[in-house]
C-alpha positions in Angstrom: 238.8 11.7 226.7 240.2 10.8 223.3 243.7 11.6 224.8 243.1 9.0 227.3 241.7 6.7 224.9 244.6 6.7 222.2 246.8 6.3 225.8 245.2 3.2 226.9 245.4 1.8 223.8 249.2 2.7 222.9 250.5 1.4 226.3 247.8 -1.5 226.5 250.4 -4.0 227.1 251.4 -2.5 230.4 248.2 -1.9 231.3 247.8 -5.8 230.7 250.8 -6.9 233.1 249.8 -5.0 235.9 245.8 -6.0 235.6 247.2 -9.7 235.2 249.2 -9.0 238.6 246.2 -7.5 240.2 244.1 -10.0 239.4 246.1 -12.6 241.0 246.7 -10.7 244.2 243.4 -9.3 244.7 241.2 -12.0 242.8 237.9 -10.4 244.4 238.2 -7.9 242.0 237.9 -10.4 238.8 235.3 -12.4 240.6 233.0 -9.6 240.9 233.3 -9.5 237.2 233.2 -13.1 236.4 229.6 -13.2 235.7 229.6 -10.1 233.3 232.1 -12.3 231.1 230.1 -13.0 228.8 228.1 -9.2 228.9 231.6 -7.7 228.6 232.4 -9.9 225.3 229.1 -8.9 223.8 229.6 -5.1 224.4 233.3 -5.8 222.9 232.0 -7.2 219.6 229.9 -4.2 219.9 232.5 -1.3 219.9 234.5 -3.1 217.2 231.8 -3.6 214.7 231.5 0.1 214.9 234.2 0.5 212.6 233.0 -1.1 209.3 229.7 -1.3 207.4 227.6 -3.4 205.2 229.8 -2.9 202.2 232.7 -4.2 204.0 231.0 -6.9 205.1 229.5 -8.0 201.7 233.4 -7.6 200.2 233.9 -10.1 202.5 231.5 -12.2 201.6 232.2 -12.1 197.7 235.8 -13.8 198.6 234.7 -17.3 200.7 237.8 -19.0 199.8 239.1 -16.9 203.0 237.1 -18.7 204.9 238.0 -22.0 204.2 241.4 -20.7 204.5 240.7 -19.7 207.9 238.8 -23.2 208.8 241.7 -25.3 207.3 244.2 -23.5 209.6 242.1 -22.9 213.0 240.9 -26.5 212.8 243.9 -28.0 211.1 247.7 -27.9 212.4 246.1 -25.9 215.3 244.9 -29.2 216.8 247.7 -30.9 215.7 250.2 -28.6 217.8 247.4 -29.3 220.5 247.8 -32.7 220.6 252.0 -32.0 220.6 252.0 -29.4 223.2 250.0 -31.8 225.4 251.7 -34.6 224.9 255.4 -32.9 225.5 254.3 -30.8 228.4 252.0 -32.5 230.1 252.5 -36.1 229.1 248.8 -38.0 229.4 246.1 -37.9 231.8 243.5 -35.0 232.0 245.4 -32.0 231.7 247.5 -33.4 228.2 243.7 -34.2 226.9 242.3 -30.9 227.8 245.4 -29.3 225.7 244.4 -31.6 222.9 240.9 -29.7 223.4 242.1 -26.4 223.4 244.2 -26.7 220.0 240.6 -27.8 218.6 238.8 -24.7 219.7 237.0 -21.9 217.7 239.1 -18.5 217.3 238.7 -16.2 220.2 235.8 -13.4 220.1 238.2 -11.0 221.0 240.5 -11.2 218.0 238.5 -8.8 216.1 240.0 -6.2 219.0 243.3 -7.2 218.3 243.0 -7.2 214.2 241.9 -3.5 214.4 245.0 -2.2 216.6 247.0 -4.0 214.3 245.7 -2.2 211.7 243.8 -5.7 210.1 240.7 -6.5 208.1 238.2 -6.0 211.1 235.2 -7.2 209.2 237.3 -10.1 207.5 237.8 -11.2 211.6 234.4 -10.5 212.5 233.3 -12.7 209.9 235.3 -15.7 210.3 235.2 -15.5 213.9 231.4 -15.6 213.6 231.7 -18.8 211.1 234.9 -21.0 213.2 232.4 -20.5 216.2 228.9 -21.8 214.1 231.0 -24.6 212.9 232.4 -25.4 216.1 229.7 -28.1 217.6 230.6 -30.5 214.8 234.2 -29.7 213.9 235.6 -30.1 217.4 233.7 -33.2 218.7 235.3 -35.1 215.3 238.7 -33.6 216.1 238.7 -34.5 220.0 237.3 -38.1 219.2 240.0 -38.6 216.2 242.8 -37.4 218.3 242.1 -38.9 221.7 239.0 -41.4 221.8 237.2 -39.7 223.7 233.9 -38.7 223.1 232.7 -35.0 223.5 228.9 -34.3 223.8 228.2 -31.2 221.9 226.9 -28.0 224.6 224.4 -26.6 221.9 222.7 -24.1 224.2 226.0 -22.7 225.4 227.6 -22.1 222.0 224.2 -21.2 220.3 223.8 -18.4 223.3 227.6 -17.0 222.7 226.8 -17.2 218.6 224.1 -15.4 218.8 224.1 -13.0 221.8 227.6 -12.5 222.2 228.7 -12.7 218.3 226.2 -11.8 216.1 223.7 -9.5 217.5 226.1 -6.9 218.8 227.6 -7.3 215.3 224.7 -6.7 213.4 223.7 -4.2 215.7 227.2 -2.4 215.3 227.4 -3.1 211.6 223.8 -1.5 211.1 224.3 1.7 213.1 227.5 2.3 211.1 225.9 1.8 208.1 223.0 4.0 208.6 224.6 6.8 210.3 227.8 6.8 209.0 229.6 10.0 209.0 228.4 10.0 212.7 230.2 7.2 213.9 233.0 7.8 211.6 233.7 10.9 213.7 235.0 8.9 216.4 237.1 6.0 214.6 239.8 7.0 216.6 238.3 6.3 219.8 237.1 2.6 219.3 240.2 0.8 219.9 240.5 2.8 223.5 237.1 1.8 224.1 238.0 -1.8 223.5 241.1 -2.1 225.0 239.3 -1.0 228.1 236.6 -3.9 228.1 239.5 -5.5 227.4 240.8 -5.1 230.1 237.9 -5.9 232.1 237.7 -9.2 230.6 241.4 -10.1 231.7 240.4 -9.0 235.3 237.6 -11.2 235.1 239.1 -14.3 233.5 242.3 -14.1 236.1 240.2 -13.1 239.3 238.1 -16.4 238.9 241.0 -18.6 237.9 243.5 -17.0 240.6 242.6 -20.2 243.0 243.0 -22.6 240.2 246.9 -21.5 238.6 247.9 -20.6 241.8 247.2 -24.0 243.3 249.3 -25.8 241.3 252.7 -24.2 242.4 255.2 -24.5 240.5 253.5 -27.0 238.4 251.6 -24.2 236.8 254.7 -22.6 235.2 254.4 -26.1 233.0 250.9 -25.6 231.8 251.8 -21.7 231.1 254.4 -22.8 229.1 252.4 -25.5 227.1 250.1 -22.4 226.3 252.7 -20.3 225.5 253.9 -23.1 223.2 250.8 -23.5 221.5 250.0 -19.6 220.9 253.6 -19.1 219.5 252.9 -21.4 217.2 249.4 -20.2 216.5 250.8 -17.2 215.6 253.3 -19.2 213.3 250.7 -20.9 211.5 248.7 -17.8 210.8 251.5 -16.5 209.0 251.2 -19.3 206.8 248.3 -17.1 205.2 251.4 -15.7 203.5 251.2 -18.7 200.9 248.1 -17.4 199.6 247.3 -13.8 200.2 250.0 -11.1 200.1 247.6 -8.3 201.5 248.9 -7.0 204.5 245.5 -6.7 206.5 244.5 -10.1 205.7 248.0 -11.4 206.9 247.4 -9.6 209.9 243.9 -10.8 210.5 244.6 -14.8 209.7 247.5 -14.3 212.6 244.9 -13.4 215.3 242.3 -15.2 214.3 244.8 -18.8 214.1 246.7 -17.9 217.5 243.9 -16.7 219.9 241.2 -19.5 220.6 237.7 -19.3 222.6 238.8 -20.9 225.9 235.0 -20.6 227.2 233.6 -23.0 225.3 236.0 -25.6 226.8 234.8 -25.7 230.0 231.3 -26.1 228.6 232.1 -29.3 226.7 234.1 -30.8 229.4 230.7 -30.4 231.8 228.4 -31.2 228.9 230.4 -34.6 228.5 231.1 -35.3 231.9 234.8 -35.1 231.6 237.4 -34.2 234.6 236.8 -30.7 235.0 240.6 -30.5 235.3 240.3 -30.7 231.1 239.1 -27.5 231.0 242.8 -26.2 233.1 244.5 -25.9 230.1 242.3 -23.1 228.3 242.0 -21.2 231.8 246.2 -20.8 231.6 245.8 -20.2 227.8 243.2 -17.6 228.2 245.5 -15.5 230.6 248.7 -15.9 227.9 247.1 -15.3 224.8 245.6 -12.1 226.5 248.9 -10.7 227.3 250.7 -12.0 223.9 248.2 -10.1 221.5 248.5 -7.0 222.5 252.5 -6.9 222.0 251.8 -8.4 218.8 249.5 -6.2 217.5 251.7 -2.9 218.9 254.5 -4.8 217.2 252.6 -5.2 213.9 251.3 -1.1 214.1 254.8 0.0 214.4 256.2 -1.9 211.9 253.5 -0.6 209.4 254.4 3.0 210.8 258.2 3.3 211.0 259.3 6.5 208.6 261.4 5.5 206.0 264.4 7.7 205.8 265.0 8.9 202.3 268.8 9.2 201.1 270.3 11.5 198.6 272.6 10.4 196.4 275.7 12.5 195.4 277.4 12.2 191.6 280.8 13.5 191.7 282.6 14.4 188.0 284.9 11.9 187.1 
């Protein structure tokens, strides 16, 4: 099993083209899983806060300059490039305002995954991911209205239930278990990034299988809104290594790039109902969600090799003049 595992999660970007092609041919197979979204995210948060305890979380804690680091780039030039992105690809209307939207979005609750095969500061991503998503009913309704005019009615029970059931009590759970029975869990510290590449997995399925209809149905129009994702994820990733300016530790690096780049697509289509909008505002973060989820995982394998290529040691020769 642990074989398996440590396969999964070493080829996981293969694994990730060919669910992405599956779920577009056989969308079924994602619909049958689009209602356990938001189960599959919880038990993801789960596996990953596994792998750190109390202590790790409290070190995090002492530093909360991080944090507004974190808030000042996820909130910041993020919606910015939004806003740009929109207006280059997709000129006005519904779709350019719904990529406005998306650059204002909270970080992505499955960016702690991607932090840990990266070798990142998992409970430093747990924790701002947890805090971008609290702040998110007032940051992003002040963005949106600054940026576009438009008014954005705040969905309070739908980012309350994904703070607290899908963030924070599988977090706390996780956190808890690894603190009280440590050398247990430690045993299999190996395994957890298999196990969460796998859900991960699941979760692409789902989010392609019930959006197959949708990206299909625009023909060749679709390859326009991919790229306007594409866009704005490149330079997500970009921006989060802006974290350069003031940290130089390699983990944090790692985990500002995930946490800037990969944003909560979910809670787009929520406001866009809440407020009444077009639901084609919400088409944007449906194609984003599908890129970002095949971008991360080739940036994290990146990231791990680059940490782990030998160095090749030289010997130098004198010779007698």
């Amino acid at each position: 099993m642990k074989k398996l595992l440590l396969f999964i999660e070493s080829k996981l970007i293969w694994f990730v083209i060919v669910v992405a092609v599956v779920g577009l041919v056989f969308p079924i197979l994602g619909e049958f899983l689009g209602s356990s979204i938001g189960s599959l995210l919880a038990l993801l948060m789960f596996v990953i806060s596994l792998t750190f305890d109390v202590h790790a979380v409290q070190l995090v804690l002492n530093k909360p300059s991080r944090q507004i680091w974190a808030l000042g780039l996820v909130y910041g030039p993020m919606s910015l490039a939004g806003l740009l992105t929109g207006r280059i690809f997709l000129g006005s209307g519904s779709l350019a305002a719904g990529q406005t939207l998306l650059g204002t979005l909270p970080t992505d609750v499955s960016s702690p995954l991607l932090v840990l095969m990266a070798r990142g500061n998992v409970a430093l991503a747990a924790v701002l991911n947890a805090v971008n998503t609290a702040l998110s009913p007032f940051i992003v309704p002040l963005l949106f209205l600054w940026l576009t005019g438009i008014q954005l009615e705040v969905p309070l029970g739908s980012i309350i239930f994904e703070l607290v059931m899908i963030v924070l009590l599988p977090t706390v759970v996780g956190v808890c278990l690894r603190t009280k029975f440590s050398q247990f869990f430690e045993r299999y510290d190996s395994a957890y990034a298999g196990l969460g590449s796998i859900v991960y997995l699941l979760i692409l399925l789902a989010v392609i299988g019930t959006n197959a209809e949708t990206i299909i149905g625009y023909g060749w129009f679709a390859f326009v809104i991919a790229g306007a994702a594409l866009s704005l994820n490149l330079i997500g990733y970009l921006v989060g290594m802006a974290s350069r300016i003031f940290t130089t530790n390699r983990q944090d690096i790692i985990t500002y790039l995930f946490t800037v780049s990969k944003k909560e697509f979910s809670i787009a289509a929520a406001f866009v109902a809440a407020s009444g909008l077009p639901s084609e505002m919400a088409i944007p973060a449906a194609f984003f969600a599908v890129i970002q989820m095949i971008t991360s995982p080739l940036v994290a394998k990146i990231l791990y090799q680059s940490e782990n290529i030998p160095t090749v040691k030289t010997k130098k020769t004198y010779h007698n003049q």
